[in-house]
CHARMM internal coordinates of N, CA and C (Angstrom, degrees):
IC EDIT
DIST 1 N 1 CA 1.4482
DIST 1 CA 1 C 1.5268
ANGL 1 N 1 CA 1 C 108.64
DIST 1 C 2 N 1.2686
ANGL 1 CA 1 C 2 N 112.50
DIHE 1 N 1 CA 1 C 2 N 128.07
DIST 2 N 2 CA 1.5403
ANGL 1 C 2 N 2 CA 115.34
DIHE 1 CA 1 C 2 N 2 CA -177.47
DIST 2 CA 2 C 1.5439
ANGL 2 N 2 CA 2 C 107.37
DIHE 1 C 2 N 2 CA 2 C -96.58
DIST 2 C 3 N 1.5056
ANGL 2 CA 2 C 3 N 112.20
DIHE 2 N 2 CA 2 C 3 N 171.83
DIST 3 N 3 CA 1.5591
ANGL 2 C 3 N 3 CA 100.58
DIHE 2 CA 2 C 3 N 3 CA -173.28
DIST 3 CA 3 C 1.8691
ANGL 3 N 3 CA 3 C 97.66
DIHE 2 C 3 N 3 CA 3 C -127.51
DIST 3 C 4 N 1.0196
ANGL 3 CA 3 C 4 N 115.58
DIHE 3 N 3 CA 3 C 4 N 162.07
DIST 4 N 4 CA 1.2836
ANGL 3 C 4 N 4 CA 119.40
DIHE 3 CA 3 C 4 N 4 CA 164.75
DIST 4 CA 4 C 1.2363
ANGL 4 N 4 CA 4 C 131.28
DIHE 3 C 4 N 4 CA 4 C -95.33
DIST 4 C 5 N 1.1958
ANGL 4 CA 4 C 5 N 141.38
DIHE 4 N 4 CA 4 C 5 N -173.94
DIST 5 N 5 CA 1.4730
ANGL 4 C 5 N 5 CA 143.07
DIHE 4 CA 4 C 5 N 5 CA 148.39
DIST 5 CA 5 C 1.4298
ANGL 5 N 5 CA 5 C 116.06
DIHE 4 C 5 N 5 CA 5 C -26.66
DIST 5 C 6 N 1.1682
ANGL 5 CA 5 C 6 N 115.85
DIHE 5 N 5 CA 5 C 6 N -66.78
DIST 6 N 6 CA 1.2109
ANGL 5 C 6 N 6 CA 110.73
DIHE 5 CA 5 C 6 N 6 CA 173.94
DIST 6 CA 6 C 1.8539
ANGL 6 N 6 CA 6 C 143.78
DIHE 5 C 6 N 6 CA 6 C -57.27
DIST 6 C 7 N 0.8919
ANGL 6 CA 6 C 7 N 149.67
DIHE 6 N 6 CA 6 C 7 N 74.09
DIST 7 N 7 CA 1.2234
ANGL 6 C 7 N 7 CA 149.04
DIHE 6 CA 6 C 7 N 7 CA -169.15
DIST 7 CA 7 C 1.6102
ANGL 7 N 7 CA 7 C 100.89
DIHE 6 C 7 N 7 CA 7 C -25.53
DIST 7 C 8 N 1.4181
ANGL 7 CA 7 C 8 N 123.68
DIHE 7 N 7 CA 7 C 8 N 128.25
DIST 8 N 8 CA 1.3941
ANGL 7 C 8 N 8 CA 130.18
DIHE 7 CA 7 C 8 N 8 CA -175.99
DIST 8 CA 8 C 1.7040
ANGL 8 N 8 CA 8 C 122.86
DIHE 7 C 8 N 8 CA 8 C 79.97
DIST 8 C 9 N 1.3468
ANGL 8 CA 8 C 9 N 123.03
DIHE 8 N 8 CA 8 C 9 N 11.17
DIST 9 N 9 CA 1.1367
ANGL 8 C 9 N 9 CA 140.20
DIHE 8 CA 8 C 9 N 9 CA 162.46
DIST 9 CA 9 C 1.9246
ANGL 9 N 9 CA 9 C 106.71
DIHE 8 C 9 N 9 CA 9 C -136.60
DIST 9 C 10 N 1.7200
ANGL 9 CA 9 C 10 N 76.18
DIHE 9 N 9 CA 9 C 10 N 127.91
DIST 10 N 10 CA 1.2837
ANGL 9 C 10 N 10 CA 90.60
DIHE 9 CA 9 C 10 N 10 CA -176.46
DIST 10 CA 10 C 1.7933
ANGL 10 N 10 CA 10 C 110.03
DIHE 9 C 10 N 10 CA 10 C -138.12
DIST 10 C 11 N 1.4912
ANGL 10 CA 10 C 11 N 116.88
DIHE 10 N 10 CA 10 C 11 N 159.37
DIST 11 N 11 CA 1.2624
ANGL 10 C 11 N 11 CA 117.45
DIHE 10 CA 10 C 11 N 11 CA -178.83
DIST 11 CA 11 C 1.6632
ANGL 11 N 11 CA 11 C 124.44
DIHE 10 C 11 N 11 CA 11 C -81.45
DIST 11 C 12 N 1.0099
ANGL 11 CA 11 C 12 N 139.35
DIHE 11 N 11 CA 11 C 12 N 86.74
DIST 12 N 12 CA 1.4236
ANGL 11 C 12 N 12 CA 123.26
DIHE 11 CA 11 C 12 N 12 CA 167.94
DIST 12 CA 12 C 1.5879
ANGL 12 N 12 CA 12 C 136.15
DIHE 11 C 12 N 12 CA 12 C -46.11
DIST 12 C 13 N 1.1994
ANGL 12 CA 12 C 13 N 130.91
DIHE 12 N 12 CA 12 C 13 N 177.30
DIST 13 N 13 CA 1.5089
ANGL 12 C 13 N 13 CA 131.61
DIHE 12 CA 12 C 13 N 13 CA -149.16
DIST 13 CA 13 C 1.6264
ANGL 13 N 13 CA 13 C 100.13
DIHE 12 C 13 N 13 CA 13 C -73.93
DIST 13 C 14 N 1.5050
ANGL 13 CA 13 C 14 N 104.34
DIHE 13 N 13 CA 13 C 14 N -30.92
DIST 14 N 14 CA 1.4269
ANGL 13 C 14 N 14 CA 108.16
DIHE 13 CA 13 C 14 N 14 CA -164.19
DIST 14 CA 14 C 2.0839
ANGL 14 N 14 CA 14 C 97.15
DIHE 13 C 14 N 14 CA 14 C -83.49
DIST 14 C 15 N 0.9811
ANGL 14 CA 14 C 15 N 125.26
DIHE 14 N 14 CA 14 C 15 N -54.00
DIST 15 N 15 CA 1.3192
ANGL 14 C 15 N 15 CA 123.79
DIHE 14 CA 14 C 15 N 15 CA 167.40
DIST 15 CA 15 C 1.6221
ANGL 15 N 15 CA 15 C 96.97
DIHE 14 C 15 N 15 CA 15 C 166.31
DIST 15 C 16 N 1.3501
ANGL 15 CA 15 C 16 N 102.64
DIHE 15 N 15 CA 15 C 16 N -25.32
DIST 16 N 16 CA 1.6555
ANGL 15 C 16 N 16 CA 93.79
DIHE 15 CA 15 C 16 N 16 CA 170.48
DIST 16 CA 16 C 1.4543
ANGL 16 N 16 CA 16 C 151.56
DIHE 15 C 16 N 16 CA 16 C -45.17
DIST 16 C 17 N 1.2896
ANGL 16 CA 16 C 17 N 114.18
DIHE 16 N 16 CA 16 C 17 N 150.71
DIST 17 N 17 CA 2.1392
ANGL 16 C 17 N 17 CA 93.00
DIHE 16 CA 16 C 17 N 17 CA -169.25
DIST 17 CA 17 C 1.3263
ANGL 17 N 17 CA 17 C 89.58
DIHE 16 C 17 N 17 CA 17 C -111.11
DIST 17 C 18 N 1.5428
ANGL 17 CA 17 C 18 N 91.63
DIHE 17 N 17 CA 17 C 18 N 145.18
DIST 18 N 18 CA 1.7769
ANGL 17 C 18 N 18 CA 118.54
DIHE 17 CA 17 C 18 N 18 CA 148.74
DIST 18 CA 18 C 1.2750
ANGL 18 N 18 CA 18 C 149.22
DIHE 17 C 18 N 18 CA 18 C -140.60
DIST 18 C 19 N 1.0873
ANGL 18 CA 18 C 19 N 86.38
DIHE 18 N 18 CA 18 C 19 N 139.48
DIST 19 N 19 CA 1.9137
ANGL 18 C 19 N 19 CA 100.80
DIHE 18 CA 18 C 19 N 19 CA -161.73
DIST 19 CA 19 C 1.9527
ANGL 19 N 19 CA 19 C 106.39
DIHE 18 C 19 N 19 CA 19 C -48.56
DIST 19 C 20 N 0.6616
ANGL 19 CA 19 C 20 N 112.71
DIHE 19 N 19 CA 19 C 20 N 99.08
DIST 20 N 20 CA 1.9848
ANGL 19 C 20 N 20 CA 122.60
DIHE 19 CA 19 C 20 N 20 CA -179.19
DIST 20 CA 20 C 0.7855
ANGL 20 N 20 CA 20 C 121.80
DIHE 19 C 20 N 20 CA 20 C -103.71
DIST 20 C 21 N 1.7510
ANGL 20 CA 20 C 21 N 142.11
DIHE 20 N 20 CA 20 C 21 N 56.41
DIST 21 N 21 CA 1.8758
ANGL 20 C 21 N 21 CA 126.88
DIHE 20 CA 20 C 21 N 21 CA -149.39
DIST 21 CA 21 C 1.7813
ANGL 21 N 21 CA 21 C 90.34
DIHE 20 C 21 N 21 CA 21 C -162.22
DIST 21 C 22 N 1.2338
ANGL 21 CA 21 C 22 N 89.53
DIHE 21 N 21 CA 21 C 22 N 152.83
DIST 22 N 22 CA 1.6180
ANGL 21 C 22 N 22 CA 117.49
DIHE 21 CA 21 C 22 N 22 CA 170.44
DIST 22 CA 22 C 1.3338
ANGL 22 N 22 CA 22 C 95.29
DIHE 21 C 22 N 22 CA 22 C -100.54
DIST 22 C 23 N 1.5897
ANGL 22 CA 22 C 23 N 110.51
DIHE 22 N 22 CA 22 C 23 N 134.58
DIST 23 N 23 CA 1.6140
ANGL 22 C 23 N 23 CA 121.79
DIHE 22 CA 22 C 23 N 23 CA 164.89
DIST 23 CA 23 C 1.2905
ANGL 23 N 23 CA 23 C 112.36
DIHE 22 C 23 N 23 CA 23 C -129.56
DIST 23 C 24 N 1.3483
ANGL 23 CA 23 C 24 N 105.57
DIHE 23 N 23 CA 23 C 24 N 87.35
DIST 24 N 24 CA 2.0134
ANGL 23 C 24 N 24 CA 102.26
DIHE 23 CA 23 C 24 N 24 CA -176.95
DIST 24 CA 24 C 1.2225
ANGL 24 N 24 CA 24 C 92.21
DIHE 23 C 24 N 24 CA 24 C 73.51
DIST 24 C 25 N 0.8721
ANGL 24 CA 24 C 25 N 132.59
DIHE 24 N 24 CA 24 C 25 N 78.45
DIST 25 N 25 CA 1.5392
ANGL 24 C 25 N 25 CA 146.19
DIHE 24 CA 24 C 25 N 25 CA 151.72
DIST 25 CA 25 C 1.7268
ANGL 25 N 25 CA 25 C 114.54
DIHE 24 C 25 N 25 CA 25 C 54.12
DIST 25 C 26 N 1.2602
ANGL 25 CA 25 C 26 N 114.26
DIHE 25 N 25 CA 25 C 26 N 2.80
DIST 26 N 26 CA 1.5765
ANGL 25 C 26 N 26 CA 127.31
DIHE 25 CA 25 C 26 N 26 CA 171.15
DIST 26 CA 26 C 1.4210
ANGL 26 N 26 CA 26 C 106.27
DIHE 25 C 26 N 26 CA 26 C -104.57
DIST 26 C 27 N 1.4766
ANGL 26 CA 26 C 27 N 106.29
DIHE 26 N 26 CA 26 C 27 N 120.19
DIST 27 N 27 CA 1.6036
ANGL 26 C 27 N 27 CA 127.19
DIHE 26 CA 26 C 27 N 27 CA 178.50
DIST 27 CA 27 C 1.3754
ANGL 27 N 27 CA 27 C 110.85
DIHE 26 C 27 N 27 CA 27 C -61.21
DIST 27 C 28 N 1.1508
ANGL 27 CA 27 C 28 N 146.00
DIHE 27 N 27 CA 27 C 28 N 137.43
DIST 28 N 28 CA 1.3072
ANGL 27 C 28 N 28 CA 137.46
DIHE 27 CA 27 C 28 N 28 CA -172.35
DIST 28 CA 28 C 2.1822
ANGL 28 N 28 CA 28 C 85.42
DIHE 27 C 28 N 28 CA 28 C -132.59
DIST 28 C 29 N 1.4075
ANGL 28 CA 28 C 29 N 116.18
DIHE 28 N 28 CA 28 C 29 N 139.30
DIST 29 N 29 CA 1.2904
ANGL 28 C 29 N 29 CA 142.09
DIHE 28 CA 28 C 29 N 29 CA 173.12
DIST 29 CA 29 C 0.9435
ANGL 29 N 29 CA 29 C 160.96
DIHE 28 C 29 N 29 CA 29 C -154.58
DIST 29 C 30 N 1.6038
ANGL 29 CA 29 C 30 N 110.87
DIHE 29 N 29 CA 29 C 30 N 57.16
DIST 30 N 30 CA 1.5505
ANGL 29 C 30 N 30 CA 148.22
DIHE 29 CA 29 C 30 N 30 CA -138.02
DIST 30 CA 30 C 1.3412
ANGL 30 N 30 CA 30 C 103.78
DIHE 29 C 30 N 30 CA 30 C -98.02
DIST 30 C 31 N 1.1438
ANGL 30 CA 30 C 31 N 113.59
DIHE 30 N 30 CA 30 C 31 N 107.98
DIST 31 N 31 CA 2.2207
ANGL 30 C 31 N 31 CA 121.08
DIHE 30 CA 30 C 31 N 31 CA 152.36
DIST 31 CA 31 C 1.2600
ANGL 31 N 31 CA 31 C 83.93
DIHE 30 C 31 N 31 CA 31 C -77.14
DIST 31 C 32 N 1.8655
ANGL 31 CA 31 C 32 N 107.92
DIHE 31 N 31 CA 31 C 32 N 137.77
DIST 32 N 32 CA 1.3194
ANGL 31 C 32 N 32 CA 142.13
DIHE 31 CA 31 C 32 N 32 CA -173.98
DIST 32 CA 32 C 1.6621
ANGL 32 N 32 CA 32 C 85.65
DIHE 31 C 32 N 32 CA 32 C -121.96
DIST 32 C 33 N 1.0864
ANGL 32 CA 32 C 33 N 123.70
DIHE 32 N 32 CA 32 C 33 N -62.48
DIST 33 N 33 CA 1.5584
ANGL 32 C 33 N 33 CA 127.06
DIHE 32 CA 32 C 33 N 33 CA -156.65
DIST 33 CA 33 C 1.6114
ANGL 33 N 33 CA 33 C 114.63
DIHE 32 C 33 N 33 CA 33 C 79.86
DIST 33 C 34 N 0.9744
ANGL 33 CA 33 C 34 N 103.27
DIHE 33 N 33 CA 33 C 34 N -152.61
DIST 34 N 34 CA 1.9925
ANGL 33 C 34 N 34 CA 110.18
DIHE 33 CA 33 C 34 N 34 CA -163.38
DIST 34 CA 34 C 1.7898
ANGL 34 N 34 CA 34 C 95.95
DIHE 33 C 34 N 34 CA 34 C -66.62
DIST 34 C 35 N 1.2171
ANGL 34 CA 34 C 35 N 136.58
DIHE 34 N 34 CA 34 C 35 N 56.80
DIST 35 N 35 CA 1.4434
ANGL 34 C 35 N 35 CA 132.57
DIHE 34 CA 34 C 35 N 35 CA -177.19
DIST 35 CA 35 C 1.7487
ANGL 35 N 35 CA 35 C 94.23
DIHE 34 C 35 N 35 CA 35 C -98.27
DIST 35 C 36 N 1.7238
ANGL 35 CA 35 C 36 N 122.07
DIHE 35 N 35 CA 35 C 36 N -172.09
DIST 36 N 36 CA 0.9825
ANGL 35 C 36 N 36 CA 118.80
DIHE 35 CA 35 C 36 N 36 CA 169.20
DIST 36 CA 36 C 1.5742
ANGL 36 N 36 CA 36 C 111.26
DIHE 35 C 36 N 36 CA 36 C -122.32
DIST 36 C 37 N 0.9351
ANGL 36 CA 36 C 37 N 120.08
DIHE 36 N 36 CA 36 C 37 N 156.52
DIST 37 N 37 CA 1.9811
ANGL 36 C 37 N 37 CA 141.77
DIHE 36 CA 36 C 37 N 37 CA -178.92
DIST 37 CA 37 C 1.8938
ANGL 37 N 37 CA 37 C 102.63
DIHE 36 C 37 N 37 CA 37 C -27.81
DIST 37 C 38 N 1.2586
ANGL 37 CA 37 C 38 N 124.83
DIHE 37 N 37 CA 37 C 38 N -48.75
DIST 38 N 38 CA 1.4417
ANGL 37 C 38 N 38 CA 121.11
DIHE 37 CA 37 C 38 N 38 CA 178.65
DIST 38 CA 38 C 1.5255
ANGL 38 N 38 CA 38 C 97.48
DIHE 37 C 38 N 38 CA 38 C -70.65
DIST 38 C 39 N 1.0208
ANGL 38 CA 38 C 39 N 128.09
DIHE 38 N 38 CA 38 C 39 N -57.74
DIST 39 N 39 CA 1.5651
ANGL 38 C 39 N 39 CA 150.50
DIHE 38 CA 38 C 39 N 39 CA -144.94
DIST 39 CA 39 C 2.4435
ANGL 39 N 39 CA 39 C 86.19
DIHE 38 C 39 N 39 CA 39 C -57.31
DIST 39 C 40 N 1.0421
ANGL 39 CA 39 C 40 N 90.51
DIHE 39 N 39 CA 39 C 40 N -62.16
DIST 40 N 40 CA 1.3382
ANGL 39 C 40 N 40 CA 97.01
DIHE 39 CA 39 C 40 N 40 CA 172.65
DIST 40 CA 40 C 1.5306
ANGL 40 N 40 CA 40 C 136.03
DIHE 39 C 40 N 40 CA 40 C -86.45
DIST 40 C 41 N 1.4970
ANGL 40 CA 40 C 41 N 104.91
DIHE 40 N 40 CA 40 C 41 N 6.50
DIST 41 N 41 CA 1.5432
ANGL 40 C 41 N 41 CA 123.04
DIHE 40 CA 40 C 41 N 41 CA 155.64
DIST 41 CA 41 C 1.6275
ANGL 41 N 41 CA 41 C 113.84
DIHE 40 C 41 N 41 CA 41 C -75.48
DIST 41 C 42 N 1.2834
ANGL 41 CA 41 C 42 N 99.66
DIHE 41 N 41 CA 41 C 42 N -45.81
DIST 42 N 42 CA 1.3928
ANGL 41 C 42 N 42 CA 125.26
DIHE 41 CA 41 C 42 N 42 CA 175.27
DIST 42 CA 42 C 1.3768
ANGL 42 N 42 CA 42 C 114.63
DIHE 41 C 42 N 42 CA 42 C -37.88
DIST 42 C 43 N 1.8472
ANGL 42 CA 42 C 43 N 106.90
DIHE 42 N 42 CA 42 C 43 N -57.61
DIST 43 N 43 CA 1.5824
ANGL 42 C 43 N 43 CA 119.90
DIHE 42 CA 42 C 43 N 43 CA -161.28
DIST 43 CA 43 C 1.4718
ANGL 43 N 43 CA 43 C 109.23
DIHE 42 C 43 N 43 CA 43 C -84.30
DIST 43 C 44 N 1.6707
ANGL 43 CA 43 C 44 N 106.26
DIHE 43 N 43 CA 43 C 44 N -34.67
DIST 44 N 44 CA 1.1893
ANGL 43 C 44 N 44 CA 115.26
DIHE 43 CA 43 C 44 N 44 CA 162.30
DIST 44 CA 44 C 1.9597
ANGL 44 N 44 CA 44 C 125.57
DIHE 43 C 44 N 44 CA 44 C -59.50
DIST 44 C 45 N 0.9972
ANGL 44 CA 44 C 45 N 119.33
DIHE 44 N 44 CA 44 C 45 N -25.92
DIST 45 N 45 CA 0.8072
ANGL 44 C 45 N 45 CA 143.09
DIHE 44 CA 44 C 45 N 45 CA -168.23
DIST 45 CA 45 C 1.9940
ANGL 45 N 45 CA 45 C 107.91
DIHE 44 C 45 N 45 CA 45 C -70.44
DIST 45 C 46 N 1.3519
ANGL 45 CA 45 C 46 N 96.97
DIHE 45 N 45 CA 45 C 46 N -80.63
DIST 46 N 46 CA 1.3935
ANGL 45 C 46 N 46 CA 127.08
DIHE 45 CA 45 C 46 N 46 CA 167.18
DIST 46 CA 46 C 1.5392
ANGL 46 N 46 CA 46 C 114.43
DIHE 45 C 46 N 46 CA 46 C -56.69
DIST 46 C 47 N 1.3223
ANGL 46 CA 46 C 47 N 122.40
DIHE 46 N 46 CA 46 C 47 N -14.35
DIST 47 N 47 CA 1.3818
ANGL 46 C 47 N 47 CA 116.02
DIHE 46 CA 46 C 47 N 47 CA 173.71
DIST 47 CA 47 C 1.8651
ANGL 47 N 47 CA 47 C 93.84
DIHE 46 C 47 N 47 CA 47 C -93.97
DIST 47 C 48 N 1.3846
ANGL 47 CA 47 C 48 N 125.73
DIHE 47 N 47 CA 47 C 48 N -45.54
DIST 48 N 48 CA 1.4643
ANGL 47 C 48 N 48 CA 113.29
DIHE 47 CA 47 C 48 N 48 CA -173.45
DIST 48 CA 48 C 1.6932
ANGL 48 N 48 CA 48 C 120.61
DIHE 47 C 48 N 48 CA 48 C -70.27
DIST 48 C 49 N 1.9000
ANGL 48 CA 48 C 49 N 99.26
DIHE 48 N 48 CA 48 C 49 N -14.68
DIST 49 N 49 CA 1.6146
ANGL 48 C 49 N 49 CA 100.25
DIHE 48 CA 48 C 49 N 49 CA 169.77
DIST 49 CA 49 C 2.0651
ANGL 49 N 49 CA 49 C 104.46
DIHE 48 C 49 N 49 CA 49 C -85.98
DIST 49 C 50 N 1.5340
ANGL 49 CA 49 C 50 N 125.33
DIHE 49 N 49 CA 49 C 50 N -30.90
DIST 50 N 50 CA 1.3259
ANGL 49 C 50 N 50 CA 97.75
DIHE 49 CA 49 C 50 N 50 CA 149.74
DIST 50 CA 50 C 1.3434
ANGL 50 N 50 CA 50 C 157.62
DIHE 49 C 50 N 50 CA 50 C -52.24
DIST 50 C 51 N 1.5900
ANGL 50 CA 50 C 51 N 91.18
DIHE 50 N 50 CA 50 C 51 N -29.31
DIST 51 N 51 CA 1.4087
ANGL 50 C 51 N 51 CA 112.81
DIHE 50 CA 50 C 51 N 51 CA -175.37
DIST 51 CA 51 C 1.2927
ANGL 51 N 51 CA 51 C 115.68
DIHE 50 C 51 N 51 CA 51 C -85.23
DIST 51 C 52 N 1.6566
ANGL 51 CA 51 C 52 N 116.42
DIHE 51 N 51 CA 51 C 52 N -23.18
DIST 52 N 52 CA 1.5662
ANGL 51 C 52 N 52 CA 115.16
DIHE 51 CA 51 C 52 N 52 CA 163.83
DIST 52 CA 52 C 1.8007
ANGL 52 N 52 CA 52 C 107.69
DIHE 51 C 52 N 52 CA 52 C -81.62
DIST 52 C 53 N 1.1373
ANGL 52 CA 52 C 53 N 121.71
DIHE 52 N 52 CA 52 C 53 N -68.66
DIST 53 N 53 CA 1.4213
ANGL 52 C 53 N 53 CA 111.32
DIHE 52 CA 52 C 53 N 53 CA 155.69
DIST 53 CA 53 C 1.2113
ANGL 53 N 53 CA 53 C 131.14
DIHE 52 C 53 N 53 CA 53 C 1.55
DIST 53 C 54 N 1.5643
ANGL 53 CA 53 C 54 N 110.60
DIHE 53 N 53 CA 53 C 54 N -48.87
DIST 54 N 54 CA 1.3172
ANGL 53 C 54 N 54 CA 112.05
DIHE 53 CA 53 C 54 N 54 CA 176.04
DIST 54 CA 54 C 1.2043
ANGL 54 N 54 CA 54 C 117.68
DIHE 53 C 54 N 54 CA 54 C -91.55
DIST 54 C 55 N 1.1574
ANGL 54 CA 54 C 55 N 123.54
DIHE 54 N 54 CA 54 C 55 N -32.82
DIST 55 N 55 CA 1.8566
ANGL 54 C 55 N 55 CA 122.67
DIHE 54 CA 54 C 55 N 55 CA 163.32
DIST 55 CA 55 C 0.8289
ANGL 55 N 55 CA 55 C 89.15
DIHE 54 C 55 N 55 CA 55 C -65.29
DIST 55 C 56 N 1.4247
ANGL 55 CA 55 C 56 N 161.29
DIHE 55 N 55 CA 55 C 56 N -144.18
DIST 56 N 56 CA 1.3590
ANGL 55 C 56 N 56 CA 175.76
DIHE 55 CA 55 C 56 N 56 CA -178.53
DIST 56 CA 56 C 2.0640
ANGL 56 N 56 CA 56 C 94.29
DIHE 55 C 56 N 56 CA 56 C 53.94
DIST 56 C 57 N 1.5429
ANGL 56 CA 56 C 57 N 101.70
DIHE 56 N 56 CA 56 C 57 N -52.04
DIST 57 N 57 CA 1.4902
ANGL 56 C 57 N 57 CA 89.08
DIHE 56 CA 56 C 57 N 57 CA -176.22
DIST 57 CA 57 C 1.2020
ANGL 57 N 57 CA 57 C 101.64
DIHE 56 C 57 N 57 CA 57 C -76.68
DIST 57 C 58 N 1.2834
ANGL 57 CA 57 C 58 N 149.28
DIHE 57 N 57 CA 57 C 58 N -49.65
DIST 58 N 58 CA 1.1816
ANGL 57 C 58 N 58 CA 142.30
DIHE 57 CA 57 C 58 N 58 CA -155.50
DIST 58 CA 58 C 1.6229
ANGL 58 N 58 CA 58 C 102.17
DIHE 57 C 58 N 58 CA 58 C -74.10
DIST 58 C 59 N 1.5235
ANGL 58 CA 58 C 59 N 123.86
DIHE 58 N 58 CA 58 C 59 N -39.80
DIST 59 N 59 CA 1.8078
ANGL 58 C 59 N 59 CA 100.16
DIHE 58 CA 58 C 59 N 59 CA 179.96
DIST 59 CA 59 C 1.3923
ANGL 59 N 59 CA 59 C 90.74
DIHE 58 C 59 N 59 CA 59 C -89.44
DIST 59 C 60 N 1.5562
ANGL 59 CA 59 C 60 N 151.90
DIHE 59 N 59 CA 59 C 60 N -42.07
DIST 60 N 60 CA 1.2573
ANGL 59 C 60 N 60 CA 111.73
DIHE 59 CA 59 C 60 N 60 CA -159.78
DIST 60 CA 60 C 1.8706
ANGL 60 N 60 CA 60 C 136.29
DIHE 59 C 60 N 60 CA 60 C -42.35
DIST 60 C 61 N 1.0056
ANGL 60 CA 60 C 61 N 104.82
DIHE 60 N 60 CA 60 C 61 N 143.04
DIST 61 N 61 CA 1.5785
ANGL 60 C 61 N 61 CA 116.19
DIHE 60 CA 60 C 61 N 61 CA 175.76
DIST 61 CA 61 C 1.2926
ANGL 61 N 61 CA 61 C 121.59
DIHE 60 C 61 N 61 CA 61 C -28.67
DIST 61 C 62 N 1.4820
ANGL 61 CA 61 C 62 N 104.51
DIHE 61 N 61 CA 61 C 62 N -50.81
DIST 62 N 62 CA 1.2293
ANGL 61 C 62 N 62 CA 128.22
DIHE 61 CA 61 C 62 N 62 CA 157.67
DIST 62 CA 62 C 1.4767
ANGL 62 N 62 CA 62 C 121.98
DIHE 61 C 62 N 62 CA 62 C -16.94
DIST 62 C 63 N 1.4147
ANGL 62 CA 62 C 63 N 75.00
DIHE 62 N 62 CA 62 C 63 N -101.41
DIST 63 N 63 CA 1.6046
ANGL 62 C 63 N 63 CA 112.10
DIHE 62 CA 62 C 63 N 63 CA 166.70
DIST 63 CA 63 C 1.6826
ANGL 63 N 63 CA 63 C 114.04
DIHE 62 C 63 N 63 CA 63 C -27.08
DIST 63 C 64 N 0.9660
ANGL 63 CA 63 C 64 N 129.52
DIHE 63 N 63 CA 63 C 64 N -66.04
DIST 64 N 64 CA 1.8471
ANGL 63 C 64 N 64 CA 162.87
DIHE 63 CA 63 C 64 N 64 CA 116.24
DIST 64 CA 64 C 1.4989
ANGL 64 N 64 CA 64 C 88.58
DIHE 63 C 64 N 64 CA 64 C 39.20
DIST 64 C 65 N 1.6242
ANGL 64 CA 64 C 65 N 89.87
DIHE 64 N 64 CA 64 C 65 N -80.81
DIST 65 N 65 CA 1.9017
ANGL 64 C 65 N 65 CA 107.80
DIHE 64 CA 64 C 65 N 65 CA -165.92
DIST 65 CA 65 C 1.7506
ANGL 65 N 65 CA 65 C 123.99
DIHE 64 C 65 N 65 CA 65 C -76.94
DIST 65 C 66 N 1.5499
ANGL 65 CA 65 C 66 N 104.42
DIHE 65 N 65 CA 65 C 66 N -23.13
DIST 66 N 66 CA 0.9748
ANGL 65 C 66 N 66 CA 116.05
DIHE 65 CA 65 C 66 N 66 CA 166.06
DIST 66 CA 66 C 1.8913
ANGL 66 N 66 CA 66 C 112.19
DIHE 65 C 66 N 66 CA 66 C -41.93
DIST 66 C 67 N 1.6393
ANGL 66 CA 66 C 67 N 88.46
DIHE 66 N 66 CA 66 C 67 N -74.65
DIST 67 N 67 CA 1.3679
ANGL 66 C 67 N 67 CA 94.21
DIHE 66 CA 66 C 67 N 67 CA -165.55
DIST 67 CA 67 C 1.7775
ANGL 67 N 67 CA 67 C 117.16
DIHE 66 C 67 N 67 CA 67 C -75.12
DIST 67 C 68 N 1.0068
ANGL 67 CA 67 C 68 N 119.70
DIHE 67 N 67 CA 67 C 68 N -10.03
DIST 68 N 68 CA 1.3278
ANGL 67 C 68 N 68 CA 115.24
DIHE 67 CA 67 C 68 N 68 CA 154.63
DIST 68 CA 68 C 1.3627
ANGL 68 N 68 CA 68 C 124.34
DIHE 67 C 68 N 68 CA 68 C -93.70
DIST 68 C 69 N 1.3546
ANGL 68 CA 68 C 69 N 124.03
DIHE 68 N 68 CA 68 C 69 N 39.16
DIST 69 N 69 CA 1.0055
ANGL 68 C 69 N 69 CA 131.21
DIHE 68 CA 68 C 69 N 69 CA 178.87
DIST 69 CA 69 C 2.0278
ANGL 69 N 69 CA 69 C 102.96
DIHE 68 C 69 N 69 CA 69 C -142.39
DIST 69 C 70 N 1.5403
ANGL 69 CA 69 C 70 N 104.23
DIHE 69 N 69 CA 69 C 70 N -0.52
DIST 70 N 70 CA 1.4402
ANGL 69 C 70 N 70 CA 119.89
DIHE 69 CA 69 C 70 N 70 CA 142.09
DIST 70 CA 70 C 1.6353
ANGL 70 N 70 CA 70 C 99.77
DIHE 69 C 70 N 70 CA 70 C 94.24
END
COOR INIT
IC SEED 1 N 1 CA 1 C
IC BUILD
């Protein structure tokens, strides 16, 4: 398996890329298939700004008091 530019995308046997990476301690493990090198910077990309987004609501303080307050 060859790797690309990117750290956590890598090439498989057939020519396809996949997403292979830990982000904050959540495994991420995506078949892309025949896509190209931006195309999967992109997906990679946009899944670690959801995935902080979404922690972000659940520990903020905010967030916190909201829901124990029902």
């Amino acid at each position: 398996m060859s790797s690309t530019r990117t750290p956590g995308i890598r090439i498989d046997r057939n020519g396809g890329l996949i997403i292979d990476k830990e982000h904050r301690g959540i495994p991420i493990y995506v078949c892309l298939g025949g896509t190209d090198q931006e195309r999967a910077e992109q997906r990679l990309a946009s899944w670690q700004r959801r995935r902080v987004a979404k922690k972000s609501l659940y520990f903020s303080p905010k967030a916190r008091s909201r829901a124990l307050r029902g």
